[in-house]
Each structure stands twice: as C-alpha cells, then as structure tokens.
C-alpha positions as protocol buffer text, in pm:
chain_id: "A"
residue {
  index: 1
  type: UNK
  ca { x: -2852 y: 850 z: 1520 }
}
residue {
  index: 2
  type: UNK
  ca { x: -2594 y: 726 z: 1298 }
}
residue {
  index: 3
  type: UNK
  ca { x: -2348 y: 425 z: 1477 }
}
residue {
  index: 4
  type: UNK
  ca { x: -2090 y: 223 z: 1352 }
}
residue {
  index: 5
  type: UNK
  ca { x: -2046 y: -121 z: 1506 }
}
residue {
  index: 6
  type: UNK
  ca { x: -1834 y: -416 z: 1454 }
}
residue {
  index: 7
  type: UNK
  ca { x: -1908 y: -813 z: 1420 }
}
residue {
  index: 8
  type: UNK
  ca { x: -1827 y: -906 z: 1808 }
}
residue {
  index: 9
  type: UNK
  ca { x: -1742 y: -1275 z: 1625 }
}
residue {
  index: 10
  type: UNK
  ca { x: -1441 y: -1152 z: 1435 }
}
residue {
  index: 11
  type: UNK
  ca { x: -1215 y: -1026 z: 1663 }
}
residue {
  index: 12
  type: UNK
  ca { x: -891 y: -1227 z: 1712 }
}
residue {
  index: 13
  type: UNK
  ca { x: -933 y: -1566 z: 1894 }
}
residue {
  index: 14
  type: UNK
  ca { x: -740 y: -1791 z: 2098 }
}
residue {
  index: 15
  type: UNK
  ca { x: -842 y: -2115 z: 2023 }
}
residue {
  index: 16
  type: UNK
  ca { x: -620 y: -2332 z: 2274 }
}
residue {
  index: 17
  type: UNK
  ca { x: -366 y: -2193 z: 2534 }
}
residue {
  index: 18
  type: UNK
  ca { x: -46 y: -2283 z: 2367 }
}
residue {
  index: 19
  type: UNK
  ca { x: -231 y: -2197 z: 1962 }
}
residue {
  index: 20
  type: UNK
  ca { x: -174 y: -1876 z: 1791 }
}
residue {
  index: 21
  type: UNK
  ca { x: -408 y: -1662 z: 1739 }
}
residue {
  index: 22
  type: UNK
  ca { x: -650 y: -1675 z: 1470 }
}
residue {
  index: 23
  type: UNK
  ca { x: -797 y: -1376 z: 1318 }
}
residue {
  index: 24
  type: UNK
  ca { x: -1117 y: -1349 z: 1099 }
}
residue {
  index: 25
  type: UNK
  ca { x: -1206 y: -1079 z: 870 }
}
residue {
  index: 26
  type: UNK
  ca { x: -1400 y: -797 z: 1067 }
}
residue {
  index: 27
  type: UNK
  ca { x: -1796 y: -680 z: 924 }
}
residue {
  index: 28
  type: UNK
  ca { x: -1829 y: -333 z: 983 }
}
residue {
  index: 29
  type: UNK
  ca { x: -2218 y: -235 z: 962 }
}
residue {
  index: 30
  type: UNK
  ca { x: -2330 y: 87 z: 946 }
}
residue {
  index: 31
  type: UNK
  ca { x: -2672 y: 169 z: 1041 }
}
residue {
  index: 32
  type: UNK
  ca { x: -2868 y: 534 z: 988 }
}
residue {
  index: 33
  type: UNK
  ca { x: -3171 y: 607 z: 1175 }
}
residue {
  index: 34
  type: UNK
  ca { x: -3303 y: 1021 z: 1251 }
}
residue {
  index: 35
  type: UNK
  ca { x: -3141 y: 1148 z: 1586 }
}
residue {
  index: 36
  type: UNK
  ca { x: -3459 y: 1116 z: 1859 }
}
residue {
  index: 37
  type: UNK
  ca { x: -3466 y: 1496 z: 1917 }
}
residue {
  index: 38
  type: UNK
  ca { x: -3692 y: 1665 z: 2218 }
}
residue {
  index: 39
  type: UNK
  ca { x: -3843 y: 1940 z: 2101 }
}
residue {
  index: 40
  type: UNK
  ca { x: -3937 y: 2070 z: 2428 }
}
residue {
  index: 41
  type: UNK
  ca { x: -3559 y: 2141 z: 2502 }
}
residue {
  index: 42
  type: UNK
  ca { x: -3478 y: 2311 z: 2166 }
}
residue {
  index: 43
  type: UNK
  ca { x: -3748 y: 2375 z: 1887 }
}
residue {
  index: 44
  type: UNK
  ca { x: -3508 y: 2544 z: 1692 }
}
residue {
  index: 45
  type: UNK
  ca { x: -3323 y: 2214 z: 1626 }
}
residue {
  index: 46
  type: UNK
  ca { x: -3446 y: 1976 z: 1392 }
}
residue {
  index: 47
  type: UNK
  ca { x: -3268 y: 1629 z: 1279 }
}
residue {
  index: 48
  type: UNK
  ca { x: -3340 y: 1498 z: 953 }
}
residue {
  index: 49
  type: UNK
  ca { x: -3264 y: 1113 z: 845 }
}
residue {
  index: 50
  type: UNK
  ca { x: -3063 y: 1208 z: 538 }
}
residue {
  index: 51
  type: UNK
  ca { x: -2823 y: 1366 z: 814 }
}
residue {
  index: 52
  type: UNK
  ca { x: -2818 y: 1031 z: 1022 }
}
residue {
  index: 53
  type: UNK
  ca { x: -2711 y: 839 z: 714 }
}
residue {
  index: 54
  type: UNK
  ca { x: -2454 y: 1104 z: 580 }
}
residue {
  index: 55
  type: UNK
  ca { x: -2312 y: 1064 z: 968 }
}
residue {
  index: 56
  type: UNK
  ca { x: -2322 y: 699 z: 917 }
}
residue {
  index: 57
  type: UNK
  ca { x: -2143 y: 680 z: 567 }
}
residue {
  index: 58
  type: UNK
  ca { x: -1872 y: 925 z: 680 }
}
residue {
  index: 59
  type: UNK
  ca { x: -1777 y: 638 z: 969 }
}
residue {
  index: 60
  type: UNK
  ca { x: -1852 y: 392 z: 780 }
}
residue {
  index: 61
  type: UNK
  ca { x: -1581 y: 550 z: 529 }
}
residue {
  index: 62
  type: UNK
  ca { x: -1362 y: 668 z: 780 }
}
residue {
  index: 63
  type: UNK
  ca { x: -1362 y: 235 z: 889 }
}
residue {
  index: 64
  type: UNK
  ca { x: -1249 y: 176 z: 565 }
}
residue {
  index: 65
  type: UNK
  ca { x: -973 y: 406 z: 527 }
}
residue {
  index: 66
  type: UNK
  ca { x: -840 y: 320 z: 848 }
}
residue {
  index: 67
  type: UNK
  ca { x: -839 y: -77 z: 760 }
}
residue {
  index: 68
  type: UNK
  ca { x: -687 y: -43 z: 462 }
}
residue {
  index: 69
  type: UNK
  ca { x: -412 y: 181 z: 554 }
}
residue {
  index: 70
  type: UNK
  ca { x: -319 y: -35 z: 825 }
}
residue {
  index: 71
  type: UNK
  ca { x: -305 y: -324 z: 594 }
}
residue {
  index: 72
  type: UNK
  ca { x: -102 y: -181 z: 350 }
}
residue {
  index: 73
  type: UNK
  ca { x: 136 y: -51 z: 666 }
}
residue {
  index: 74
  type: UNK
  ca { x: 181 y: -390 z: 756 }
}
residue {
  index: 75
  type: UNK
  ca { x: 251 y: -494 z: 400 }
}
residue {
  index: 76
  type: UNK
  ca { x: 525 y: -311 z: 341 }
}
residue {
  index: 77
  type: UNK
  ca { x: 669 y: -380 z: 682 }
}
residue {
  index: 78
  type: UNK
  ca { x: 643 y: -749 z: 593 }
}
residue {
  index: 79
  type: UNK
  ca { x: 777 y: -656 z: 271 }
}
residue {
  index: 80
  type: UNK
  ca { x: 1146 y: -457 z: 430 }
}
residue {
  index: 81
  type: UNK
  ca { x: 1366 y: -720 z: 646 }
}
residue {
  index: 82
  type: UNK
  ca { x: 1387 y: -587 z: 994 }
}
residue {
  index: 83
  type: UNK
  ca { x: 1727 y: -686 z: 1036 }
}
residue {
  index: 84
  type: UNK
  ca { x: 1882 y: -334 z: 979 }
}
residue {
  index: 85
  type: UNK
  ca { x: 1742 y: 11 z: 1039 }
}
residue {
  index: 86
  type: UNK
  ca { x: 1603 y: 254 z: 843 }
}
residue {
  index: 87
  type: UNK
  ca { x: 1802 y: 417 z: 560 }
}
residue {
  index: 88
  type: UNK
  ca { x: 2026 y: 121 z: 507 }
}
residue {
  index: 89
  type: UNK
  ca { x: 2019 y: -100 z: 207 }
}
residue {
  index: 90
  type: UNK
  ca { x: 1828 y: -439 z: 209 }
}
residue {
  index: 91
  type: UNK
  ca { x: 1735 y: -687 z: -40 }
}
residue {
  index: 92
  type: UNK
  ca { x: 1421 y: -717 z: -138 }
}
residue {
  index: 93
  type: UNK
  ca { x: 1298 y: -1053 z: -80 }
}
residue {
  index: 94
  type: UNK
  ca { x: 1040 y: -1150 z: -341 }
}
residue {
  index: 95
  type: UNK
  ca { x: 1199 y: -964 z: -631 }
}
residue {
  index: 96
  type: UNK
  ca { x: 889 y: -1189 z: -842 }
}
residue {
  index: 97
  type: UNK
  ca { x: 596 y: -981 z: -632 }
}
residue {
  index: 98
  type: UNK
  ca { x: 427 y: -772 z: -951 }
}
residue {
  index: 99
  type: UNK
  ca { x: 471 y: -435 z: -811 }
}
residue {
  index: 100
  type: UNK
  ca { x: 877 y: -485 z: -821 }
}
residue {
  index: 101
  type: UNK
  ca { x: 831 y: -623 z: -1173 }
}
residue {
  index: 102
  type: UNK
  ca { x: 576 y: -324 z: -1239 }
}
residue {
  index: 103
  type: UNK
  ca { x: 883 y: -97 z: -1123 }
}
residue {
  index: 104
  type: UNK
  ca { x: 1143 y: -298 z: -1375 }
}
residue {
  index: 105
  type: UNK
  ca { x: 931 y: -260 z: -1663 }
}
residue {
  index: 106
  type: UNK
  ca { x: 847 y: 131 z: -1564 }
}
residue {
  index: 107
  type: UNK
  ca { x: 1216 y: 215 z: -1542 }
}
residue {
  index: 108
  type: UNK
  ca { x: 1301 y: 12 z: -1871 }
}
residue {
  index: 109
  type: UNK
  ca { x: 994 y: 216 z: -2061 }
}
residue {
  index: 110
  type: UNK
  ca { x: 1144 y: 539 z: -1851 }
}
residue {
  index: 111
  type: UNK
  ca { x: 1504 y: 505 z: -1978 }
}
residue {
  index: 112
  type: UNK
  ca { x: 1386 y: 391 z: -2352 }
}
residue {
  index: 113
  type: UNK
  ca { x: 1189 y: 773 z: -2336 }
}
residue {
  index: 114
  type: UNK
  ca { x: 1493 y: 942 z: -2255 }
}
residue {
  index: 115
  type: UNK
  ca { x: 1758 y: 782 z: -2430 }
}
residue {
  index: 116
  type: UNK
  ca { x: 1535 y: 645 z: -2769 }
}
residue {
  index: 117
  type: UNK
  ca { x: 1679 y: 318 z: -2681 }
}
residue {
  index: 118
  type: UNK
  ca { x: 1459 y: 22 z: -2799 }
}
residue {
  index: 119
  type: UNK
  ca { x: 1499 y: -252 z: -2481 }
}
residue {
  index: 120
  type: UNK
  ca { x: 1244 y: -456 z: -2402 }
}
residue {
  index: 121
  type: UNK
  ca { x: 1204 y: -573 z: -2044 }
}
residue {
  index: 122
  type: UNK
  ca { x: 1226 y: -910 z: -1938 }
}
residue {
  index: 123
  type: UNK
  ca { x: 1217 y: -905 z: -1568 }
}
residue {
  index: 124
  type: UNK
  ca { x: 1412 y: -798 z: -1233 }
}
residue {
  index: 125
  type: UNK
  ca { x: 1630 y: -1081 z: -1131 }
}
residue {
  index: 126
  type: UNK
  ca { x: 1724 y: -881 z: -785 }
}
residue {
  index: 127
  type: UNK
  ca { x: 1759 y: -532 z: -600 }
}
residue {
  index: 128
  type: UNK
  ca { x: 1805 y: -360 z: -285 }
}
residue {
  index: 129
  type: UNK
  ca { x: 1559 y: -100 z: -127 }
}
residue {
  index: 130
  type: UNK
  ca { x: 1593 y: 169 z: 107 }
}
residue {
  index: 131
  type: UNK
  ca { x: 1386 y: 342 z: 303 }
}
residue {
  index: 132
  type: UNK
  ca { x: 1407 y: 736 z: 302 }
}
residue {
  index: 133
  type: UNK
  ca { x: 1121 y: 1009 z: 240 }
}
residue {
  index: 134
  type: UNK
  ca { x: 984 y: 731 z: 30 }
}
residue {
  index: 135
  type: UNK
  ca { x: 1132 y: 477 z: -76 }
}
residue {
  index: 136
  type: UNK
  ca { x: 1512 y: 414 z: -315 }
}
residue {
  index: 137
  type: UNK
  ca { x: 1523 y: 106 z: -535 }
}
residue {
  index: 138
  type: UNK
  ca { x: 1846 y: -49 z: -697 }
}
residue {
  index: 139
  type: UNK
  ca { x: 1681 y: -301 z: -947 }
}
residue {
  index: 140
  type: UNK
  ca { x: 1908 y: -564 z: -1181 }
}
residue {
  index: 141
  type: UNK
  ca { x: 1669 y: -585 z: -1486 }
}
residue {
  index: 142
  type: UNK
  ca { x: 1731 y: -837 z: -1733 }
}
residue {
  index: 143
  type: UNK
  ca { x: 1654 y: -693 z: -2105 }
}
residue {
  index: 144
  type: UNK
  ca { x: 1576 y: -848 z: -2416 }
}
residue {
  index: 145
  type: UNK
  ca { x: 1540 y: -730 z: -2804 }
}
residue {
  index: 146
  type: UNK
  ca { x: 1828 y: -487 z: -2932 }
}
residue {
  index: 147
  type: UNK
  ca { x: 2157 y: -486 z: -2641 }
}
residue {
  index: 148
  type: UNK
  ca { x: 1988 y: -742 z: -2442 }
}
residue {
  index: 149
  type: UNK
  ca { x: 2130 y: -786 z: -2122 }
}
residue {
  index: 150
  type: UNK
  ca { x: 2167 y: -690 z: -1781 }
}
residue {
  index: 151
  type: UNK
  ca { x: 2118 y: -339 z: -1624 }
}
residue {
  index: 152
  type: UNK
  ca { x: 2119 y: -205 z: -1271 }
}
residue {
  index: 153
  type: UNK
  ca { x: 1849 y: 74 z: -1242 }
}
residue {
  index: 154
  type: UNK
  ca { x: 1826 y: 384 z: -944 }
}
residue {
  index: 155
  type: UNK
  ca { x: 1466 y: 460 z: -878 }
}
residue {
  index: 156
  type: UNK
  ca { x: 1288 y: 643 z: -610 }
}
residue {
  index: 157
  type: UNK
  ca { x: 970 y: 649 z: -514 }
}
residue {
  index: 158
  type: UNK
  ca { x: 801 y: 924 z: -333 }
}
residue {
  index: 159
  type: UNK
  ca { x: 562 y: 955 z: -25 }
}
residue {
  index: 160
  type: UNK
  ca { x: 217 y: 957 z: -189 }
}
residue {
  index: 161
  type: UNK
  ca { x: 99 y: 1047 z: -431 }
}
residue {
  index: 162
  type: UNK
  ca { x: 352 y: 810 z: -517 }
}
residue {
  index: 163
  type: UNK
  ca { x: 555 y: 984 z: -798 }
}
residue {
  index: 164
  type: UNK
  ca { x: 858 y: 755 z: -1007 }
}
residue {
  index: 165
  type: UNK
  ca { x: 1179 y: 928 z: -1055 }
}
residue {
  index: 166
  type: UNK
  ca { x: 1487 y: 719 z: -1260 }
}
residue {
  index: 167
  type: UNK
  ca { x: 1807 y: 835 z: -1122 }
}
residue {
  index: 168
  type: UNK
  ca { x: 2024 y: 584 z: -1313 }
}
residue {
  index: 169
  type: UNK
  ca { x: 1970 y: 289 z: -1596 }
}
residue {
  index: 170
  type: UNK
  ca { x: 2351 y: 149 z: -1618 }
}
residue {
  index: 171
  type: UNK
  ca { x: 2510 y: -181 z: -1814 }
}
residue {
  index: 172
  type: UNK
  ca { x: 2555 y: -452 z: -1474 }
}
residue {
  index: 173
  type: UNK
  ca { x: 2903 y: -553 z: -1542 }
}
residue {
  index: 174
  type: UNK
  ca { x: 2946 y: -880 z: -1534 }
}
C-alpha cells in the first residue's frame, strides 16, 4: 500500500515559553509496497507493486506541489506591504531582488523591439506594484548607451502562466 509520511522531528518547535518558534525543513518519505489483498473476498481483484509505487509517487508529487506553492504564496505576501489593500499602489521594497531587475531589463529589451530604440538597461532604481488579476508594475529604469537616462515603465503581469505585457516605456521627468 502506498503511504506518505512526514519526519515527526521537523515540525515547528517551541523551544522555551517566551522563544519563537523554530521551524526545520520537513522530509517527506514515500514508501511503495503491493496492497495485502484477500483473495478469498474478491479473486477478481489483483494488486500489483508497480501500482503501490505509482500511488506513492503521485503523493509524494502531490507533497511537493503543495510545499512549494505555499512557499511561493508566502513569498510574495512577504514581498507586497500589508499596509493597504488590494488594488492600491505600493512600493516595492527590495527594488534590488533579481526578479524586479529581470522585469527592468525585460521591459527595456520589450520597448527596444517595438520602437528600434538601442537602450541598454542599467537597473530599476524604484517602482510601485499593484495587485489585480495578476499583478501591475510601475518600474523607474535607469538606461545607459544611446539617450541614457531615466524611464518609468507600465507592465503587467498575468496569473500563470505568467505572460509580460508593456503598457508604457516613458522619459521620468526630472
């Protein structure tokens, strides 16, 4: 029978009365073994191992999934200040993390395509995001090569499978 189980040693732990909790990364093992199967109460039926360990990897899969959406959940909570409420405007806080600098240099590629402009990006210096069906960025990009400078770009970002859209690439005015 296939069964997921956990390491009972790395659930969260207090380790005084007045300490925070600690957490420890959680083992998930996944063990296969043939279904024990009476014969006498159906003959018809018969359990194979390959099905115990195809039952096992699909939890054992399913585990992962779960885990890793939840981190990235709580990622990009930690990520949007909780001071206002959805669909308002908030800076983003660590304009250095490399997936807002991926988004800079995306947007200054994206507006070179459509306009035949030759900027080269240096890097985001600050923005705003907003949560919608996805999620609206408001970058200032700082160029270099050809009309170096400063731009403000509008970019959205949809819902998986996580499609790019430029609205605007505009001069900041200074």
């Amino acid at each position: 029978m296939a069964s997921l189980t956990t390491n009972a040693l790395c659930i969260p732990t207090m380790v005084a009365a007045a300490a925070a909790p600690r957490c420890r990364r959680s083992l998930i093992v996944a063990r296969a073994s043939p279904a024990k199967h009476d014969e006498r109460q159906d003959p018809a039926v018969k359990v194979d191992a390959a099905g115990g360990r195809r039952r096992a990897m699909v939890l054992f899969s399913a585990a992962a999934i779960t885990a890793s959406t939840a981190a990235a959940v709580r990622s990009a909570r930690a990520a949007v200040s909780t001071k206002s409420g959805p669909g308002q405007w908030v800076d983003i806080e660590n304009v250095a993390d490399p997936y807002v600098q991926d988004l800079g240099k995306w947007a200054v590629m994206e507006h070179n395509s459509q306009t035949g402009g030759d900027l080269q990006f240096g890097k985001v210096v600050g923005g705003k995001q907003q949560v919608v069906a996805g999620m609206n960025y408001k970058l200032e990009i700082e160029t270099k090569g050809g009309p170096s400078g400063f731009y403000e770009a509008g970019l959205f970002v949809s819902l998986p499978p996580k499609k790019r859209t430029l609205n605007s690439f505009e001069p900041k005015a200074g």
